[in-house]
C-alpha positions as CSV (number, residue, x, y, z in Angstrom):
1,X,162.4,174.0,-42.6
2,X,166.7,174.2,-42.9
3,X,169.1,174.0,-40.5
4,X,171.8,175.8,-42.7
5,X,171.7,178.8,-40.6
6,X,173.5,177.0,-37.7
7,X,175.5,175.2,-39.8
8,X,178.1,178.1,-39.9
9,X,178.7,180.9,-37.7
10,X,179.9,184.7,-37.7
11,X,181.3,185.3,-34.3
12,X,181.4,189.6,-33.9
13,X,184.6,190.9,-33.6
14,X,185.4,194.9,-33.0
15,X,183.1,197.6,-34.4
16,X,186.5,198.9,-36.3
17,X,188.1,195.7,-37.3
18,X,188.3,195.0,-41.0
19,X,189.6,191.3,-40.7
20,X,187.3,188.2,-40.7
21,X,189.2,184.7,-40.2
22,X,187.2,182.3,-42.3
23,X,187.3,179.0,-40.9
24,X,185.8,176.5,-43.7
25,X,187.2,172.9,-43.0
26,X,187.4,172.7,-38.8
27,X,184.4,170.9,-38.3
28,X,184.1,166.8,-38.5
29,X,179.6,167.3,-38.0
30,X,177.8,165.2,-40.4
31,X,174.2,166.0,-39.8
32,X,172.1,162.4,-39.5
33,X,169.9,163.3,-42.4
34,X,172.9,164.0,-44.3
35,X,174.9,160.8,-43.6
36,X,172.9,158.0,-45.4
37,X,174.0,159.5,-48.7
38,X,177.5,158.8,-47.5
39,X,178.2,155.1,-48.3
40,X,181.0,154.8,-46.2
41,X,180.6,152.8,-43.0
42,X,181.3,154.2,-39.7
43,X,185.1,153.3,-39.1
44,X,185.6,154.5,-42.7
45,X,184.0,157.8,-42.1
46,X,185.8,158.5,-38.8
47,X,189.2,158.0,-40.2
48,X,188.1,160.1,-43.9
49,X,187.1,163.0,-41.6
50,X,190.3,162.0,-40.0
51,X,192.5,163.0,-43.2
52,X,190.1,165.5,-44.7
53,X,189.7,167.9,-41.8
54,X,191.5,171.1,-40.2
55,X,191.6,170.1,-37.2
56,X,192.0,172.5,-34.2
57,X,192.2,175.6,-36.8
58,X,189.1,177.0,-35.3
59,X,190.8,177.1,-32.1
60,X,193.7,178.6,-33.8
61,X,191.6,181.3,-34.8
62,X,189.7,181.1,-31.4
63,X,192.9,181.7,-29.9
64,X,194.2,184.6,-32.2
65,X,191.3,186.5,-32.0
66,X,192.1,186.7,-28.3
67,X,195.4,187.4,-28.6
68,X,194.8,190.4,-31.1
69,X,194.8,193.9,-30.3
70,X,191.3,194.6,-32.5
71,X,189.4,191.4,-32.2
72,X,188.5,190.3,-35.5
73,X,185.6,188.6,-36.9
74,X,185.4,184.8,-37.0
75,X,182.9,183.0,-39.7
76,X,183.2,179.6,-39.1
77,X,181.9,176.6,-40.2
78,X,180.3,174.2,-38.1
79,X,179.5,171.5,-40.4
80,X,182.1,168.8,-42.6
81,X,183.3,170.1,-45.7
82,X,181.7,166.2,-46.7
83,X,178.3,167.9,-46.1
84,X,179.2,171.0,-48.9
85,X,182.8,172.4,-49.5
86,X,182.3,176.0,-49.3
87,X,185.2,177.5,-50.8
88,X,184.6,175.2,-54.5
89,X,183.1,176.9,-57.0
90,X,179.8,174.9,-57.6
91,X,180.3,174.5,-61.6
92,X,182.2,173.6,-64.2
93,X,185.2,176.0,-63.8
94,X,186.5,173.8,-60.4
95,X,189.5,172.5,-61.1
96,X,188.7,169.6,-58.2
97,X,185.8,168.0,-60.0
98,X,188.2,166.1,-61.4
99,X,189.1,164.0,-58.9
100,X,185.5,163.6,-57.6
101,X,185.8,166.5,-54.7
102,X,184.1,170.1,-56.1
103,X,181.2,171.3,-53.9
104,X,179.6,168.2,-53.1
105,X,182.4,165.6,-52.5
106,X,181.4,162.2,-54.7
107,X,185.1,160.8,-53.8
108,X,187.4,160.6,-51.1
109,X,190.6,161.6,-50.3
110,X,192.3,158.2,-51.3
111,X,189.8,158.6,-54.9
112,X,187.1,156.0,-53.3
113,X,183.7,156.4,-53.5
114,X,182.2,158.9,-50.9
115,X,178.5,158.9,-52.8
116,X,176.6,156.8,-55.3
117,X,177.3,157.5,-58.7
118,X,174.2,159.7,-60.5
119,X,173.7,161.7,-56.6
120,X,172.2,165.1,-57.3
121,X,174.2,167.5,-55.8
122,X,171.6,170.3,-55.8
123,X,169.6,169.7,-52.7
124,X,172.9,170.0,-50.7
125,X,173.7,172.8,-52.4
126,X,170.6,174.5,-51.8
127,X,170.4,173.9,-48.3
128,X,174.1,174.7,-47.6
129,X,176.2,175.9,-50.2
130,X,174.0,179.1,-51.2
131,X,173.2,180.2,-47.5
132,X,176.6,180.3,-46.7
133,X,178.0,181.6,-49.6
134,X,175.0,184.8,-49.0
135,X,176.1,185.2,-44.8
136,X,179.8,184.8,-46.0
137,X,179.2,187.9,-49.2
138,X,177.0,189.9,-46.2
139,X,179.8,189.6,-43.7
140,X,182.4,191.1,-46.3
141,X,179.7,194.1,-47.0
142,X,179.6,194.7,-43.6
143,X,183.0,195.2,-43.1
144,X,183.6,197.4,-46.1
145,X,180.8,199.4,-45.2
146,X,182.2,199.8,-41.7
147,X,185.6,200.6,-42.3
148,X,185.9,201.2,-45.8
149,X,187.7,197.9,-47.1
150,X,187.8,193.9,-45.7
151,X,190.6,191.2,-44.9
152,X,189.8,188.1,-45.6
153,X,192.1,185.2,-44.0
154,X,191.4,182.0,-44.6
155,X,192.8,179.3,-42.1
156,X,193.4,175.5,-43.2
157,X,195.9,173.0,-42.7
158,X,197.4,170.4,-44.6
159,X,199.1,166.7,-44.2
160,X,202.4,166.9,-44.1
161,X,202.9,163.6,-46.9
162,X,200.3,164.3,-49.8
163,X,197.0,162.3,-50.5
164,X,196.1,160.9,-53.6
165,X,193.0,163.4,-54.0
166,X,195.8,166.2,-54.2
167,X,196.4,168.0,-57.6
168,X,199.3,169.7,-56.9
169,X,200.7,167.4,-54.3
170,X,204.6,167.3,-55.3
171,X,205.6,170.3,-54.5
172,X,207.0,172.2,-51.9
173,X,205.3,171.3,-48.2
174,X,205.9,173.9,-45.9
175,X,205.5,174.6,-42.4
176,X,203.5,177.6,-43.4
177,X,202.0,177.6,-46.8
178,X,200.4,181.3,-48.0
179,X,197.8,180.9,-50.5
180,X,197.7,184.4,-52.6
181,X,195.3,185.8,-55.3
182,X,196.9,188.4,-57.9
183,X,194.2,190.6,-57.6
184,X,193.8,190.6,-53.9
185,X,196.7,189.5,-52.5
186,X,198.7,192.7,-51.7
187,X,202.4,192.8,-51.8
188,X,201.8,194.1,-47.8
189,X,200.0,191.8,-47.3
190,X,201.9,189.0,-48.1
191,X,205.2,190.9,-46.4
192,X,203.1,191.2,-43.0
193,X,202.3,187.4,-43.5
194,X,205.6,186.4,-43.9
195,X,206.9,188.6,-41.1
196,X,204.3,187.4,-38.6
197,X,204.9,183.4,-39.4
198,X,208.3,183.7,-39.6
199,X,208.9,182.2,-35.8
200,X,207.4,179.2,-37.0
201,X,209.5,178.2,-39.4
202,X,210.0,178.2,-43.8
203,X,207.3,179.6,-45.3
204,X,206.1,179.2,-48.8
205,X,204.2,180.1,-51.6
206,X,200.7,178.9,-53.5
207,X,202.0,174.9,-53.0
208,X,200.9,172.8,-52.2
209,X,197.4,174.7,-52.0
210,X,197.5,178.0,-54.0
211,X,194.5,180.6,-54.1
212,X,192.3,182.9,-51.9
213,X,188.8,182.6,-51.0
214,X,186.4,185.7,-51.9
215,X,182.5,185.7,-52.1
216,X,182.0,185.4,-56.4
217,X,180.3,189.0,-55.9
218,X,183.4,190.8,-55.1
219,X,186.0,188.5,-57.0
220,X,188.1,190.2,-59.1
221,X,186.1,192.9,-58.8
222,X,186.6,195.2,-55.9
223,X,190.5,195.8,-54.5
224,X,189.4,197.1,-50.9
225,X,189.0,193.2,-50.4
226,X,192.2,191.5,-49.4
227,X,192.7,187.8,-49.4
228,X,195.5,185.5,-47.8
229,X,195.1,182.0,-47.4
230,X,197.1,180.2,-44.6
231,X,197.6,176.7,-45.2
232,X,199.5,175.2,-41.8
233,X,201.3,172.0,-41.7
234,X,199.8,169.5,-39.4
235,X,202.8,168.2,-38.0
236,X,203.7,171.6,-36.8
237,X,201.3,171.6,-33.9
238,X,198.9,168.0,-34.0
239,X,199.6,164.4,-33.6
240,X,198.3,162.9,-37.4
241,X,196.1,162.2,-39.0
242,X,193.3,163.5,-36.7
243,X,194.8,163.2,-33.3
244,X,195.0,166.3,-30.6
245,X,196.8,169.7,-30.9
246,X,199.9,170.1,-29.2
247,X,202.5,173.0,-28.1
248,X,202.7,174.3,-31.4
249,X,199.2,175.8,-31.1
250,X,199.9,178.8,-29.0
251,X,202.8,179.9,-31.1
252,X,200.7,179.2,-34.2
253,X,197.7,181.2,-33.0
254,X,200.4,183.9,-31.8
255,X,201.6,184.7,-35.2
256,X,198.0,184.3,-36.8
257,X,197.5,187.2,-34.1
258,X,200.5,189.4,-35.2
259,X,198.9,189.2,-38.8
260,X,195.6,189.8,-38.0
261,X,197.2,192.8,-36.3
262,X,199.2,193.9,-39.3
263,X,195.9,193.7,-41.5
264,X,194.2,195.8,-38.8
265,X,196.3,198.9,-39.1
């Protein structure tokens, strides 16, 4: 018996729509039979989930979605990126196991420890990382098969001063950070990007998060799937680290709209 299939969720969006907003990091759920392999205590959870989450970008996306002239499709995830980080790769070739943090997390975001050392990884993986990884992979085939190509847009935010856990953490911060992939990154759709966030504020490029997420079946594989990562800057519309959304919300969610409607036509 799993409960990984309501552990993430693909909300429907129009029949013709080729864009799905992928929502990875929003949630701060920690299923009780997943916490006791978590040796923080309870105050130190609360404020890692603090640092560690997206707060609020689901109901950015929430938001856009409405806002859009073709509703697109939402797949969002519902538990912590503590529980599984879906967007790692779950081997050797993530860069992020290096600091402790590829698909299971052993380390947190200030490089103390999040598990025991010598935790298997597997069972989590099993029960988490694969199913989503197949619903996400389905949801992508359904939209090419539909309309003949898919848009994925990933939606994340960031701390406006770096954590230690960060790789690439001194350079450029952004209100608006694009994340782009050379193979599926079009130049339009980076143009459309930049013309839809421009109202709120600099954007930038691949720092201090570079990188698109596509399912491993399509990666650099299959062109009629585009890929844009937007990385927003916390301070641009939430009280940090953790605290509630403000005004900046609506205008955020209004450009994510204007993009979605760009990669719609």
């Amino acid at each position: 018996m799993t409960d990984a299939p309501h552990a993430f969720e693909l909300l429907p969006g129009a029949a013709a729509s080729p864009v799905i907003l992928h929502v990875p990091h929003s949630s701060r759920h920690v299923p009780a039979d997943v916490r006791p392999g978590i040796v923080l205590d309870d105050p130190a959870l609360e404020r890692e989930l603090d640092h560690l989450t997206d707060a609020h970008t689901a109901r950015i996306a929430e938001a856009a979605a409405g806002l859009a002239g073709v509703t697109p499709w939402r797949f969002v995830n519902r538990t912590s990126r503590l529980v599984v980080d879906p967007e790692r790769f779950p081997d050797e070739r993530e860069e992020m196991t290096a600091v402790g943090m590829g698909a299971v997390y052993t380390r947190t975001t200030h490089r103390e420890v999040l598990r025991a050392e010598g935790t298997d990884p597997a069972p989590l993986i099993e029960r988490y990382f694969r199913p989503y990884a197949r619903a996400m992979t389905e949801a992508v085939a359904e939209r090419l098969a539909a309309t003949g190509r898919a848009v994925i847009v990933d939606v994340h935010s960031y701390p406006t001063a770096p954590l230690p856990y960060e790789l690439h953490g001194r350079g450029p911060r952004p209100p608006v950070c694009l994340g782009t992939d050379a193979f599926h990154t079009s130049p339009e759709l980076l143009a459309a990007a930049r013309e839809a966030f421009a109202p709120c504020g600099e954007t930038g490029l691949d720092s201090p998060f570079g990188g698109t997420y596509v399912p491993l079946e399509f990666y650099g594989k299959r062109r009629e799937v585009g890929a844009l990562m937007v990385e927003i800057r916390r301070d641009t519309y939430m009280t940090e680290p953790g605290g509630p959304a403000g005004p900046g919300l609506s205008r955020l969610a209004a450009s994510l709209a204007a993009l979605v409607d760009a990669a719609s036509s």
